[in-house]
C-alpha positions as a Markdown table, in Angstrom:
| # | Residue | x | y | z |
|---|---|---|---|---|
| 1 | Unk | 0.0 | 0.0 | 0.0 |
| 2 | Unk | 2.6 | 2.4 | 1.0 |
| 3 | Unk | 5.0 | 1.5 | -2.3 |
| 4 | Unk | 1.4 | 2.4 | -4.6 |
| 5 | Unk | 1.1 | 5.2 | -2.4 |
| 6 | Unk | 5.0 | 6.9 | -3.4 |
| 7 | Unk | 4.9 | 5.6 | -6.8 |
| 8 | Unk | 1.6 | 7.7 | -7.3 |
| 9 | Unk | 3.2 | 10.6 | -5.9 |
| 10 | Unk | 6.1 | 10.2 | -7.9 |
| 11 | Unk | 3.9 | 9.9 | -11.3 |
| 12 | Unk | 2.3 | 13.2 | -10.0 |
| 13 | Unk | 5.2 | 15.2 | -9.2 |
| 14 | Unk | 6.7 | 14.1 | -12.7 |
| 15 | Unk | 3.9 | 14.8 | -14.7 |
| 16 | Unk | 2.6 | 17.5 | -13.3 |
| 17 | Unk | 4.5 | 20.9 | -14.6 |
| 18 | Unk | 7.5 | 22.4 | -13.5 |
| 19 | Unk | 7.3 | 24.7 | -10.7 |
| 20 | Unk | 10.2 | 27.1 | -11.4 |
| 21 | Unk | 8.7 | 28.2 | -15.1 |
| 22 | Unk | 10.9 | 29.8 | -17.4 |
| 23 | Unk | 10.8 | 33.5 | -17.1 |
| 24 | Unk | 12.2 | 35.7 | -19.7 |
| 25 | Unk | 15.0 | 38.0 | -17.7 |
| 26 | Unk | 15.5 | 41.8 | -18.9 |
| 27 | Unk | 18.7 | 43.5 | -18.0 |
| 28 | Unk | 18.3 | 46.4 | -16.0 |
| 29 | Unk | 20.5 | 50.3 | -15.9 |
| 30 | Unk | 21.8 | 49.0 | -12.4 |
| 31 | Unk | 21.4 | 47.5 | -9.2 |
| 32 | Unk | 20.1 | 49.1 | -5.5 |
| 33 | Unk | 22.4 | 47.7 | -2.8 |
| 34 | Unk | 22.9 | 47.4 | 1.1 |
| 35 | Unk | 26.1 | 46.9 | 2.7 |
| 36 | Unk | 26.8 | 46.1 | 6.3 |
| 37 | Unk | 29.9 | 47.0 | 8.3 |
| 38 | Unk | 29.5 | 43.6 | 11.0 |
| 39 | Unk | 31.8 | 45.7 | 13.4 |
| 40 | Unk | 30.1 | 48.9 | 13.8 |
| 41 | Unk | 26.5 | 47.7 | 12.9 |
| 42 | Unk | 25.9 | 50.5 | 10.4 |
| 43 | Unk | 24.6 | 50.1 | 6.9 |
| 44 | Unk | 24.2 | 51.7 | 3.3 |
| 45 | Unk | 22.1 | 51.4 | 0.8 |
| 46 | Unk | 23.8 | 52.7 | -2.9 |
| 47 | Unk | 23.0 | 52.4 | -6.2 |
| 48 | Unk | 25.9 | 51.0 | -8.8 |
| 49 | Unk | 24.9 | 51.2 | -12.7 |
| 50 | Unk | 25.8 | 48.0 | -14.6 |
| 51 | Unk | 29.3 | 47.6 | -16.0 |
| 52 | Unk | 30.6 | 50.6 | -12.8 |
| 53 | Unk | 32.0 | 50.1 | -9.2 |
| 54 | Unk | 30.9 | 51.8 | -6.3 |
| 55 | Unk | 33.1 | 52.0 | -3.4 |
| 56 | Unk | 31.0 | 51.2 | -0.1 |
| 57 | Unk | 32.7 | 51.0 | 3.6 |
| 58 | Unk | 36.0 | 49.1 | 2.9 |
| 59 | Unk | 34.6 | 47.0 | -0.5 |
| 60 | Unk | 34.6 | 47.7 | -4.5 |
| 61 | Unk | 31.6 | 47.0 | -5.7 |
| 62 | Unk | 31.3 | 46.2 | -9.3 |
| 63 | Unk | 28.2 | 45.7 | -11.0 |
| 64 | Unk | 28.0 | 43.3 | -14.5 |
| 65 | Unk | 24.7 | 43.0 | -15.0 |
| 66 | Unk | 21.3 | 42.8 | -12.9 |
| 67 | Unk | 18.4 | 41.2 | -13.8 |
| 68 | Unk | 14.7 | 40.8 | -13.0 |
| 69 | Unk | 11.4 | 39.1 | -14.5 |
| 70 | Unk | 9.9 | 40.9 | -17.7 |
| 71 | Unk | 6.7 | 39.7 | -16.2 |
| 72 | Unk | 7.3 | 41.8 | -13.0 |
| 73 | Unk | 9.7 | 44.4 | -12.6 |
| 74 | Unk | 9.3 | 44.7 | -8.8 |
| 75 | Unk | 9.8 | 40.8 | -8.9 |
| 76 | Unk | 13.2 | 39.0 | -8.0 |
| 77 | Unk | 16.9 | 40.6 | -8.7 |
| 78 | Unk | 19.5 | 38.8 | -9.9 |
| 79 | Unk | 22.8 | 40.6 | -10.1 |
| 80 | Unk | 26.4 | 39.6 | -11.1 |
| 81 | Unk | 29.0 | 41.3 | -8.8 |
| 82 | Unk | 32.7 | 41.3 | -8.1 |
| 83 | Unk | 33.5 | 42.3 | -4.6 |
| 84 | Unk | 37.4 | 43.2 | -3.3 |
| 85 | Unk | 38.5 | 45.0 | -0.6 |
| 86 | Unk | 39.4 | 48.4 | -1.6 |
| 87 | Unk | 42.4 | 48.5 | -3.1 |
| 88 | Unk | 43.3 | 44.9 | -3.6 |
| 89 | Unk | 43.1 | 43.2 | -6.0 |
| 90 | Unk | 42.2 | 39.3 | -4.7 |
| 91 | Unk | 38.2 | 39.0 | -5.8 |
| 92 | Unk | 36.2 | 38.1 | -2.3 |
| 93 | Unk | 32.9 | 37.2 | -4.5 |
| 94 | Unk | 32.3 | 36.9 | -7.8 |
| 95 | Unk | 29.1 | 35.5 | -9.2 |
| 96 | Unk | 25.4 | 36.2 | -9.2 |
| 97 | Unk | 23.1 | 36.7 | -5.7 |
| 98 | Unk | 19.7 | 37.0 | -5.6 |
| 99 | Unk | 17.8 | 39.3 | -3.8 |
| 100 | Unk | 15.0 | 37.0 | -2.5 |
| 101 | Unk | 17.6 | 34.7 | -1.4 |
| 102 | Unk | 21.1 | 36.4 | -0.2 |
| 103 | Unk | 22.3 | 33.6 | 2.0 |
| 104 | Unk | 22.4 | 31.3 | -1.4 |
| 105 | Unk | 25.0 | 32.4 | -2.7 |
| 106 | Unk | 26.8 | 35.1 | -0.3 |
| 107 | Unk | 30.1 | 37.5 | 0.4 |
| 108 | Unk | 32.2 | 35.4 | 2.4 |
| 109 | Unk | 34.4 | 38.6 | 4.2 |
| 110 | Unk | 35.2 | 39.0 | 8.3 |
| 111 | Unk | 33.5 | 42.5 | 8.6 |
| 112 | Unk | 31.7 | 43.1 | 5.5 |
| 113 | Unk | 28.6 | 42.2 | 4.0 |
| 114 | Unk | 26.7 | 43.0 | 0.7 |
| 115 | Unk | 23.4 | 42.1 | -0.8 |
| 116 | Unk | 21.3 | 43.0 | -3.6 |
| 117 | Unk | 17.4 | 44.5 | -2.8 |
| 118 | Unk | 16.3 | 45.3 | -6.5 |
| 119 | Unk | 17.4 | 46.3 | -9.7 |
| 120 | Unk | 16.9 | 50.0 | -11.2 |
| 121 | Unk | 14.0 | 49.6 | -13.9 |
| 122 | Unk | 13.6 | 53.3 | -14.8 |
């Protein structure tokens, strides 16, 4: 009973559509960030324009791209960033994060922390 049971459920769940649909992305002028200084407990928000860096607390900020759902501008932000520590040039993060979900794919740095909370539409 219990095997008819999982094997219906797996016949639903791969039949039935994908959750995550494809959405069509649209690239946006740039990218509204906050940054946290973990020491003295003070944060920014900035705006960077795509393919420009913005130096925030001790970090360069450089924005490739962001990106959010044709379907709904005010929906999720996806941006690509390259993060050093001012001056340097070792890359702390490179990659894209996601503004819904900034733990997924995060700045790994001892007093500094950056994260994406929407892209510029207009």
């Amino acid at each position: 009973m219990i095997r008819n049971l999982a094997a219906l459920a797996l016949c639903a769940f791969v039949a039935s559509p994908v959750a995550a649909q494809h959405q069509n992305a649209v690239s946006a002028a740039g990218a509204v960030l906050r940054a946290l200084d973990k020491v003295d407990g003070k944060t920014i928000d900035f705006s960077v324009q795509s393919g420009g860096a913005v130096d925030a607390f001790g970090l360069t900020v450089e924005l490739a791209d962001c990106r959010y759902p044709a379907e709904n501008p005010t929906g999720d932000a996806f941006a690509y960033m390259i993060i050093r520590d001012t001056g340097e040039t070792e890359i702390d993060f490179q990659g894209w994060m996601i503004a819904s979900s900034p733990a997924l794919n995060a700045l790994d740095h001892s007093r500094y922390d950056v994260w994406v909370l929407r892209c510029i539409t207009s």
